[in-house]
DOPA-722975 format. One record per residue (C-alpha): residue number from 0; x, y, z; residue in three letters. Coordinates in Angstrom, 2 decimals. Example, Ala and Ser with C-alpha at 12.3 -4.5 7.8 and 13.67 -1.06 7.14 Angstrom:
BEGIN
<resi:0, X:12.30, Y:-4.50, Z:7.80, resn:ALA>
<resi:1, X:13.67, Y:-1.06, Z:7.14, resn:SER>
END
This chain:
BEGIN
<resi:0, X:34.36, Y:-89.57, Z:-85.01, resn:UNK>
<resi:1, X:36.52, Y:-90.03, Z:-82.18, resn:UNK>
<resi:2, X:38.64, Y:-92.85, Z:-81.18, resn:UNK>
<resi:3, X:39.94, Y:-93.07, Z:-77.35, resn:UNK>
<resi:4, X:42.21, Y:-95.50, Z:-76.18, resn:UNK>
<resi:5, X:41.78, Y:-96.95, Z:-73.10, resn:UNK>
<resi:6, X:44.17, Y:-99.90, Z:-73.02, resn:UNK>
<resi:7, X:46.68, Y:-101.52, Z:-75.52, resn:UNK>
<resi:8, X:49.12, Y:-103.66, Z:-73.60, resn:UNK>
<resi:9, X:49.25, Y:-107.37, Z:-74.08, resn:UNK>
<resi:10, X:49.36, Y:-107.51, Z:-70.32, resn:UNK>
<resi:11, X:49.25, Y:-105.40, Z:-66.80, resn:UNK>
<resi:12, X:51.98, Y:-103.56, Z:-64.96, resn:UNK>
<resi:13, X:54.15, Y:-100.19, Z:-64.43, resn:UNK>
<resi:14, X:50.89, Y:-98.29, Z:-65.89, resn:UNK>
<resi:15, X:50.20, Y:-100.76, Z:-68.62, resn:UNK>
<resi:16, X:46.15, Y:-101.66, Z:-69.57, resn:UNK>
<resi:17, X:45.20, Y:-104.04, Z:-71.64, resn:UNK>
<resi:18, X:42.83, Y:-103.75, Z:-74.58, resn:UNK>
<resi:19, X:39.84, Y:-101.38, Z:-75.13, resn:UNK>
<resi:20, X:38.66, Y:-98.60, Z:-77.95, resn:UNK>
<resi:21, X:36.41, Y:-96.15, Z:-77.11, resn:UNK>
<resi:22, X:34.39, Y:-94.23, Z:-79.78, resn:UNK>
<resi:23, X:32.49, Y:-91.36, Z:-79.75, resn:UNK>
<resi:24, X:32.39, Y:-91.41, Z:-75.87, resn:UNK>
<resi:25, X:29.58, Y:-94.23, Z:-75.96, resn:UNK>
<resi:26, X:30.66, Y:-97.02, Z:-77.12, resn:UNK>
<resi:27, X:33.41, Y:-99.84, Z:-76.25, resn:UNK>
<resi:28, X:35.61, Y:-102.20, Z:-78.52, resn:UNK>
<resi:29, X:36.49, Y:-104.31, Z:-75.98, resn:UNK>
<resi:30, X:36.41, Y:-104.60, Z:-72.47, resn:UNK>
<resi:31, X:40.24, Y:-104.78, Z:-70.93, resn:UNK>
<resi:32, X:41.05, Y:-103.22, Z:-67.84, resn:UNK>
<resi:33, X:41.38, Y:-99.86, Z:-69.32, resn:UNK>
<resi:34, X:38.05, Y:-99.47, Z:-68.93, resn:UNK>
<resi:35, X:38.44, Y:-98.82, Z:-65.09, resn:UNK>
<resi:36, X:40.18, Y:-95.37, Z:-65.64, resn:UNK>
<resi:37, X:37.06, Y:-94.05, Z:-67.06, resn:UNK>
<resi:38, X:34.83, Y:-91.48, Z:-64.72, resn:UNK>
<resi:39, X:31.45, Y:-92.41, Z:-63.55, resn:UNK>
<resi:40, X:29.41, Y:-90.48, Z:-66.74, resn:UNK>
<resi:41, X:31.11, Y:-92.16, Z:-69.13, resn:UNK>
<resi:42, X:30.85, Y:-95.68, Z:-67.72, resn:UNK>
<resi:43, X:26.96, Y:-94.78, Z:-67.64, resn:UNK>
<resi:44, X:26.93, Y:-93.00, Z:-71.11, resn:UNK>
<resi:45, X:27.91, Y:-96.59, Z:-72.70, resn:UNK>
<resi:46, X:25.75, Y:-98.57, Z:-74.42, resn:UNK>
<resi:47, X:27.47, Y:-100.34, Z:-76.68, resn:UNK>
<resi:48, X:30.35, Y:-102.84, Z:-76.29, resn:UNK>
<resi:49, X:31.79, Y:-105.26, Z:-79.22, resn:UNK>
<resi:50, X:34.21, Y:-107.93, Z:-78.42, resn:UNK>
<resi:51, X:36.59, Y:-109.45, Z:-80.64, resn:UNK>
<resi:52, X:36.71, Y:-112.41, Z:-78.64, resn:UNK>
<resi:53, X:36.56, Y:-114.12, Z:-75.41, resn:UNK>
<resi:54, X:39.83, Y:-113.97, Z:-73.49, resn:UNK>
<resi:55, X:40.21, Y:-112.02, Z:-70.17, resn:UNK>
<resi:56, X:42.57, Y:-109.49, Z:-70.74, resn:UNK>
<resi:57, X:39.66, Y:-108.11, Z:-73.72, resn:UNK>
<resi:58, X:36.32, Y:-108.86, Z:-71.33, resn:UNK>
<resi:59, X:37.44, Y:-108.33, Z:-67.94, resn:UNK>
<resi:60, X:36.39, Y:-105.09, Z:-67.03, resn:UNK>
<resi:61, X:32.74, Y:-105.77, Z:-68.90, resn:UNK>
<resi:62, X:31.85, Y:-107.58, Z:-65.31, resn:UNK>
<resi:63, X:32.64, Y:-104.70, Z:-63.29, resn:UNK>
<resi:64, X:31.15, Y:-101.79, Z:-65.34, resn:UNK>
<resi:65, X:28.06, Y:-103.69, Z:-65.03, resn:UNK>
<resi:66, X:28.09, Y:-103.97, Z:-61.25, resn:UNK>
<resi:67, X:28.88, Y:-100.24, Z:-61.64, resn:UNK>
<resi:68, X:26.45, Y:-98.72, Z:-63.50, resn:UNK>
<resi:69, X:22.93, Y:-101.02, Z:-63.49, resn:UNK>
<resi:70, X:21.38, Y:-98.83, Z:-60.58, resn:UNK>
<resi:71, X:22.07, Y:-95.72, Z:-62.30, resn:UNK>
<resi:72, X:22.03, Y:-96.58, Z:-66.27, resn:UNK>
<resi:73, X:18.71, Y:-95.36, Z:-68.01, resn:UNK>
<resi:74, X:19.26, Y:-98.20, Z:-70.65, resn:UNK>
<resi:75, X:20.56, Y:-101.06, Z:-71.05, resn:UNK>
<resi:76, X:23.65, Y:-102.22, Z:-72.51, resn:UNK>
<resi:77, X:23.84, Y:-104.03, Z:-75.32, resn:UNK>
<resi:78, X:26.90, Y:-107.10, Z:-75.90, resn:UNK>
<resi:79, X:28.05, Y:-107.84, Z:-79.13, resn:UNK>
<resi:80, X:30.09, Y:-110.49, Z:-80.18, resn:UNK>
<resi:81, X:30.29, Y:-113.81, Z:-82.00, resn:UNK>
<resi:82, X:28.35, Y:-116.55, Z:-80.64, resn:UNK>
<resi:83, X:31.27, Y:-118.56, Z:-79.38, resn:UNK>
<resi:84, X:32.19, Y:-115.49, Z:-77.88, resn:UNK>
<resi:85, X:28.93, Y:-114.34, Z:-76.23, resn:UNK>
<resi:86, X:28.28, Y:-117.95, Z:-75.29, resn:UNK>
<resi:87, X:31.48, Y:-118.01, Z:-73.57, resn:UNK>
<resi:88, X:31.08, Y:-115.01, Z:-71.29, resn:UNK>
<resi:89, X:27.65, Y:-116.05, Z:-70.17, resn:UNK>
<resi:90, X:28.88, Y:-119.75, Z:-69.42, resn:UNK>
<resi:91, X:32.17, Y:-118.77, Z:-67.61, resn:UNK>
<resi:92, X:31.88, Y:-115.26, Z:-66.56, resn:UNK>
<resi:93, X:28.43, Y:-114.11, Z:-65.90, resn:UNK>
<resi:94, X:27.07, Y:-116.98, Z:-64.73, resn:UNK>
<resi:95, X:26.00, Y:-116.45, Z:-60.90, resn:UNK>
<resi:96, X:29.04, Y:-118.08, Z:-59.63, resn:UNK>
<resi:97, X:32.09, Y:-115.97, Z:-60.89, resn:UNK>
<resi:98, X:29.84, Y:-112.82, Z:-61.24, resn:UNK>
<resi:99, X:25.95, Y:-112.08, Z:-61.15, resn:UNK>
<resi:100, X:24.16, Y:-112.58, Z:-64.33, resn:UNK>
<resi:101, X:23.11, Y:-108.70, Z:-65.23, resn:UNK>
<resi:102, X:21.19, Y:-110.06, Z:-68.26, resn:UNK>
<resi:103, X:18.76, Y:-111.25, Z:-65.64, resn:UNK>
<resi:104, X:19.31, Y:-108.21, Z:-63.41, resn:UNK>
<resi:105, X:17.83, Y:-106.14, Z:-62.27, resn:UNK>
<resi:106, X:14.61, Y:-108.54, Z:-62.18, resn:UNK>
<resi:107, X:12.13, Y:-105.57, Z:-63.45, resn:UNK>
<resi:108, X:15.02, Y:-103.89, Z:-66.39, resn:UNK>
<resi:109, X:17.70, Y:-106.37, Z:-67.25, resn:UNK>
<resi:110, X:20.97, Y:-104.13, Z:-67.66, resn:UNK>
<resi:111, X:22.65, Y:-106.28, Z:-70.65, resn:UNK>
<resi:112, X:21.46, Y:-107.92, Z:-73.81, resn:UNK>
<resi:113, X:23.17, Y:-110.19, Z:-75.76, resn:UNK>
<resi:114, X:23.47, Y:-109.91, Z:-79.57, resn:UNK>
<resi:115, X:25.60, Y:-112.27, Z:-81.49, resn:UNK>
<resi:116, X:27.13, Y:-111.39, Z:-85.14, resn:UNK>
<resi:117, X:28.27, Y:-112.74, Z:-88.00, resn:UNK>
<resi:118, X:31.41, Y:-112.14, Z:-90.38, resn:UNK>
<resi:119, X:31.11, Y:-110.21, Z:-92.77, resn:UNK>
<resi:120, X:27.59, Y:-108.22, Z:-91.03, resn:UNK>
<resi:121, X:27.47, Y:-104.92, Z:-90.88, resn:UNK>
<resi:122, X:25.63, Y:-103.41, Z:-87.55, resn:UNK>
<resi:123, X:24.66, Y:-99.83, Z:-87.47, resn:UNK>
<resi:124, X:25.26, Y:-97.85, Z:-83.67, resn:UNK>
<resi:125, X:24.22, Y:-94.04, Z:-83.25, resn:UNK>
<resi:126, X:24.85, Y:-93.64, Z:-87.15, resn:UNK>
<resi:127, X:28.41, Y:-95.56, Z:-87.11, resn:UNK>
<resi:128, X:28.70, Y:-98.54, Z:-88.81, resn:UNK>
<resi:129, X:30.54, Y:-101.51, Z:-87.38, resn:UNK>
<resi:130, X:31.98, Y:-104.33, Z:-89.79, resn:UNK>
<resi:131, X:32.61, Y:-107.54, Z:-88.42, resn:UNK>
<resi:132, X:35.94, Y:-109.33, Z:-90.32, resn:UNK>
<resi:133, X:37.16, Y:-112.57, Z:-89.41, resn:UNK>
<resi:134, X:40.74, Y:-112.89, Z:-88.28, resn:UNK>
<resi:135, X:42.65, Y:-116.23, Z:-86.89, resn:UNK>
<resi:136, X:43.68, Y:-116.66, Z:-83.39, resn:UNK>
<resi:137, X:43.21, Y:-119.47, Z:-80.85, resn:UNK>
<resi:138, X:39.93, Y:-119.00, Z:-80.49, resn:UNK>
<resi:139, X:37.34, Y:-117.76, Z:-82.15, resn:UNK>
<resi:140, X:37.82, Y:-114.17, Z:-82.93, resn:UNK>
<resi:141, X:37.09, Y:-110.95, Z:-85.31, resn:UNK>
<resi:142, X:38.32, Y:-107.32, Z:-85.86, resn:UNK>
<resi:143, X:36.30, Y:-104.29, Z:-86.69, resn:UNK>
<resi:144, X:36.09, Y:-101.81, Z:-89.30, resn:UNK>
<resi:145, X:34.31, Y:-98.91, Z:-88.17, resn:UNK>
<resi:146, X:32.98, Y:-95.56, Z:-90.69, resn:UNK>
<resi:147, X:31.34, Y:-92.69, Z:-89.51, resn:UNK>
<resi:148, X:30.17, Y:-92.11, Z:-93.11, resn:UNK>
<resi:149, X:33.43, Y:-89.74, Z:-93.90, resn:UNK>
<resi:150, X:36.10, Y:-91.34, Z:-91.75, resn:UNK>
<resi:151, X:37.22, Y:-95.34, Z:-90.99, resn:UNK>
<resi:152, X:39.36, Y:-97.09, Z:-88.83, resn:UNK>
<resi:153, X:40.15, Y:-100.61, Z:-88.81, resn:UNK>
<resi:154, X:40.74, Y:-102.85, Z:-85.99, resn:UNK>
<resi:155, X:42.43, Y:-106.72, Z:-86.38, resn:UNK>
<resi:156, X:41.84, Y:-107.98, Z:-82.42, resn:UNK>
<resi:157, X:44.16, Y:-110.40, Z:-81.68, resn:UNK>
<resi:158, X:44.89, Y:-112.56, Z:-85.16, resn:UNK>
<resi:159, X:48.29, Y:-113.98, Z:-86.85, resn:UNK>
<resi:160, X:48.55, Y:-114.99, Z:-90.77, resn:UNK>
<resi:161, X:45.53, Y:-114.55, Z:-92.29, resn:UNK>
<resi:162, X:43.81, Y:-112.95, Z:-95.75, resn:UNK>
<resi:163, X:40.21, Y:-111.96, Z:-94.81, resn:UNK>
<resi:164, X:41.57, Y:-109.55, Z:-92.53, resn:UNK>
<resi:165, X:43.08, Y:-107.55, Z:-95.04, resn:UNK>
<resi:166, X:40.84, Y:-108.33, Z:-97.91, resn:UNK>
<resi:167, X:37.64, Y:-106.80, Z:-95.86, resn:UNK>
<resi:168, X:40.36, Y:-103.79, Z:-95.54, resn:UNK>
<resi:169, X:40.72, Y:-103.46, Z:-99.57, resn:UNK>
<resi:170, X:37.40, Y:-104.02, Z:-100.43, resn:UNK>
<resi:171, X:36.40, Y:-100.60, Z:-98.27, resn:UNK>
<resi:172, X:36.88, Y:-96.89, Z:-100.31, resn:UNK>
<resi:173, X:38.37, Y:-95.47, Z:-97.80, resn:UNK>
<resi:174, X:40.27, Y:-95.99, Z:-94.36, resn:UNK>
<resi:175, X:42.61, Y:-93.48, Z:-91.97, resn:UNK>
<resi:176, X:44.07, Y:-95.90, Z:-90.20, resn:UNK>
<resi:177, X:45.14, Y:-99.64, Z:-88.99, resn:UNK>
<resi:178, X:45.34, Y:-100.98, Z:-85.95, resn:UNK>
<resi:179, X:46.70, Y:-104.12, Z:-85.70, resn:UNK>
<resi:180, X:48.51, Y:-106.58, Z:-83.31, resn:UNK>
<resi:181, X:52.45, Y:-107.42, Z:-82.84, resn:UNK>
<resi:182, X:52.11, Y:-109.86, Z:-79.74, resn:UNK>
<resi:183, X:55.29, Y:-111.56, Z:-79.69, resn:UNK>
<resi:184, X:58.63, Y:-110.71, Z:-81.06, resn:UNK>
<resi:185, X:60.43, Y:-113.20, Z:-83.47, resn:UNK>
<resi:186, X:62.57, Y:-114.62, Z:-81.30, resn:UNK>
<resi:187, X:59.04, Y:-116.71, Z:-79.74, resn:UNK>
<resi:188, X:57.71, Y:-117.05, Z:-83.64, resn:UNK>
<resi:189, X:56.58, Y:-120.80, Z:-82.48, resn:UNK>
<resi:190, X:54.88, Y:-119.68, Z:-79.57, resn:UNK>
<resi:191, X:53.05, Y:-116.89, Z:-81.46, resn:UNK>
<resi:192, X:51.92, Y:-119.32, Z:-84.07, resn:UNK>
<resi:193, X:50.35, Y:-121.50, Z:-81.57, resn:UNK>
<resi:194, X:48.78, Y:-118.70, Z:-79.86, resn:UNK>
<resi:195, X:47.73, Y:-117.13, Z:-82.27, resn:UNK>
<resi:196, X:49.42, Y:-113.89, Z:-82.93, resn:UNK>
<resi:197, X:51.73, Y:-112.02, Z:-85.42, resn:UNK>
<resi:198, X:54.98, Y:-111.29, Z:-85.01, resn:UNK>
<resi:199, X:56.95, Y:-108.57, Z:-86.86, resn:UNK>
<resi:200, X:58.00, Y:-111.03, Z:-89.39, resn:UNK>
<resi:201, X:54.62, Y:-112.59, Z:-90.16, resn:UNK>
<resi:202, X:53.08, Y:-109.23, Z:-90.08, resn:UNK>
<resi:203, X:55.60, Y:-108.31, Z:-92.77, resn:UNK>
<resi:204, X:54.07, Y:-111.23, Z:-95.05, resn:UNK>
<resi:205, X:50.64, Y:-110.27, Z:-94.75, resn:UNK>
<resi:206, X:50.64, Y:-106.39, Z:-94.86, resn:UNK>
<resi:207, X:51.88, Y:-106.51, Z:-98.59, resn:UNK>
<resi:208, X:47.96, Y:-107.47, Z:-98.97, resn:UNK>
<resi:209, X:47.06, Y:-104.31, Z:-97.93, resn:UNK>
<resi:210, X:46.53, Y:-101.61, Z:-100.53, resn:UNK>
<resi:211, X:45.44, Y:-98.18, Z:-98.55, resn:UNK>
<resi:212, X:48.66, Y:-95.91, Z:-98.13, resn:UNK>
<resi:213, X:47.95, Y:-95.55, Z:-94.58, resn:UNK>
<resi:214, X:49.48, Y:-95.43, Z:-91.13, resn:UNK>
<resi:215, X:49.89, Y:-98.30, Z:-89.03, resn:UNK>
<resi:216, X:49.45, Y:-98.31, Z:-85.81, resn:UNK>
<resi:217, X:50.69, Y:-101.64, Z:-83.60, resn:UNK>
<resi:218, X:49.15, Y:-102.90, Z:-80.32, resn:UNK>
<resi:219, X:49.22, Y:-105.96, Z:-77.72, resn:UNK>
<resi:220, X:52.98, Y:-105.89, Z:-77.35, resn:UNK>
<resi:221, X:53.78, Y:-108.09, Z:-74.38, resn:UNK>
<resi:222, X:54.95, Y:-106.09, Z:-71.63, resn:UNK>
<resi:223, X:59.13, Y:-105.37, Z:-71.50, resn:UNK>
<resi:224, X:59.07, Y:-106.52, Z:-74.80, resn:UNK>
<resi:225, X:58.00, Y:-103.36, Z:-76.83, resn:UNK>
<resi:226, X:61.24, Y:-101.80, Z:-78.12, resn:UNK>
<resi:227, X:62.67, Y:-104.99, Z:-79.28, resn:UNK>
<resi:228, X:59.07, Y:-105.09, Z:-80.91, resn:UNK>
<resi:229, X:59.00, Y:-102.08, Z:-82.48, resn:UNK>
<resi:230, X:62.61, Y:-102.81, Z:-83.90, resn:UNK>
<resi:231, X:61.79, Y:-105.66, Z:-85.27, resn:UNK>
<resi:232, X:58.34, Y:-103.85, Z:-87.27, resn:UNK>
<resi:233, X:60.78, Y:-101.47, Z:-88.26, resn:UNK>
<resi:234, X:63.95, Y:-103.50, Z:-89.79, resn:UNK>
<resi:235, X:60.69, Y:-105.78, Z:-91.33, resn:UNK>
<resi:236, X:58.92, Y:-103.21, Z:-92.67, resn:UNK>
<resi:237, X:60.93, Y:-100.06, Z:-93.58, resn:UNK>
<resi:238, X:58.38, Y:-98.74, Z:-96.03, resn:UNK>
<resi:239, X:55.54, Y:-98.35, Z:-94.00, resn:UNK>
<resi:240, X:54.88, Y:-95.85, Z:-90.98, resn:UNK>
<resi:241, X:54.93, Y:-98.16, Z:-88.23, resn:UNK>
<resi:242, X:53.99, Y:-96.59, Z:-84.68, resn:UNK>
<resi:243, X:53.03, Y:-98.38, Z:-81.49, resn:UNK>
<resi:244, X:49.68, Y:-97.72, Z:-80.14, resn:UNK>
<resi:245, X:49.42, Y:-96.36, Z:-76.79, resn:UNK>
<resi:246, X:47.10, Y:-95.81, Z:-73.53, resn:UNK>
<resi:247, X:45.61, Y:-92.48, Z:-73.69, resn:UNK>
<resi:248, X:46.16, Y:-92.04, Z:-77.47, resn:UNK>
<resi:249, X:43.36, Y:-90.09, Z:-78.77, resn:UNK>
<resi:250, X:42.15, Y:-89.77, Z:-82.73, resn:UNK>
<resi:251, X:40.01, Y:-86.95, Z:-84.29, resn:UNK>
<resi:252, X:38.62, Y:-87.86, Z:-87.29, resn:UNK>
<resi:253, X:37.05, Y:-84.09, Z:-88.71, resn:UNK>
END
């Protein structure tokens, strides 16, 4: 299995992109503007794109690799996503006014299908499986577990305190690595809670759950605020190997 990153800021600038996983070369977790650096075959080798919720900065390149890709795609392209989710891209986004509708285009092949999931369901993509795990955040939202069979990687989304999260973690066998969100530092604690997101500190609370020994890996850190970020996982959490996710990072699982 193989594990791309495309984007991992919590916002744009000086290089920055914001979220999207890609694994295995076909298939997308998340839609952020990452997407954009990818060439031509690879936009048309996807197939596949699960979305751990509905806000821009984790949809908004979805719109334009449609537009891209339906006159030269062989399939179609399949949208997964929790209900509220889905229901909120077709409603807001693709909904002939913002941007076409390509799950009524082209007339004669539609290019994208919707599929909505539920927590806890397990969905099955080119032998990969892809748990869905509820997490808490302003809106409606999941992470992702996803095992190849000999190799897993989990992902939260964007989430703040919760337990499911990290129980659907403990109840797997095995897992190589976490990825998991530090939005705000703890100096805007309120404003995280409201929003939605960990901190450092409230990340420290809830990673005692977790019981694999492995590394952690921390992403949507809002831009010019990483170091203090990073310092602030570290002085928290001195016993656990705490690196920040990056654009470009890529992960070979053997």
């Amino acid at each position: 299995m193989r594990l791309q990153v495309l984007g991992c800021a919590g916002g744009i600038g000086n290089g920055r992109r914001t979220t999207s996983l890609l694994v295995n070369g076909s298939f997308l977790i998340d839609a952020g503007t990452g997407v954009g650096d990818l060439s031509m075959e690879t936009l048309c080798r996807i197939c596949h794109i699960f979305f751990t919720h509905s806000h821009l900065d984790h949809v908004t390149c979805m719109p334009f690799l449609a537009d891209t890709v339906f006159s030269r795609h062989t399939t179609f392209v399949e949208l997964y996503g929790l209900a509220e989710t889905l229901a909120a891209i077709r409603t807001h986004i693709l909904n002939g006014t913002i941007w076409p509708d390509f799950a009524a285009l082209p007339p004669d092949h539609p290019l994208l299908r919707y599929r909505a999931v539920h927590k806890g369901e397990t969905i099955v993509v080119e032998g990969v499986e892809v748990t869905v795990i509820p997490v808490n955040h302003s809106v409606p939202g999941v992470g992702y577990l996803v095992d190849d069979g000999s190799h897993a990687f989990a992902f939260s989304g964007d989430t703040s305190t919760n337990t499911s999260f990290w129980d659907a973690l403990n109840a797997h066998p095995r897992l190589d690595l976490v990825i998991v969100e530090v939005g705000f530092p703890d100096d805007q604690l309120a404003l995280a809670k409201i929003s939605g997101h960990y901190t450092a500190s409230l990340l420290a609370k809830d990673i005692v759950q977790l019981r694999h020994q492995v590394p952690i890996y921390i992403t949507h850190m809002k831009p010019g605020l990483e170091e203090q970020i990073l310092m602030e996982c570290n002085t928290h959490m001195p016993d656990y190997h705490i690196t920040p996710l990056a654009d470009g990072m890529i992960f070979e699982f053997p």
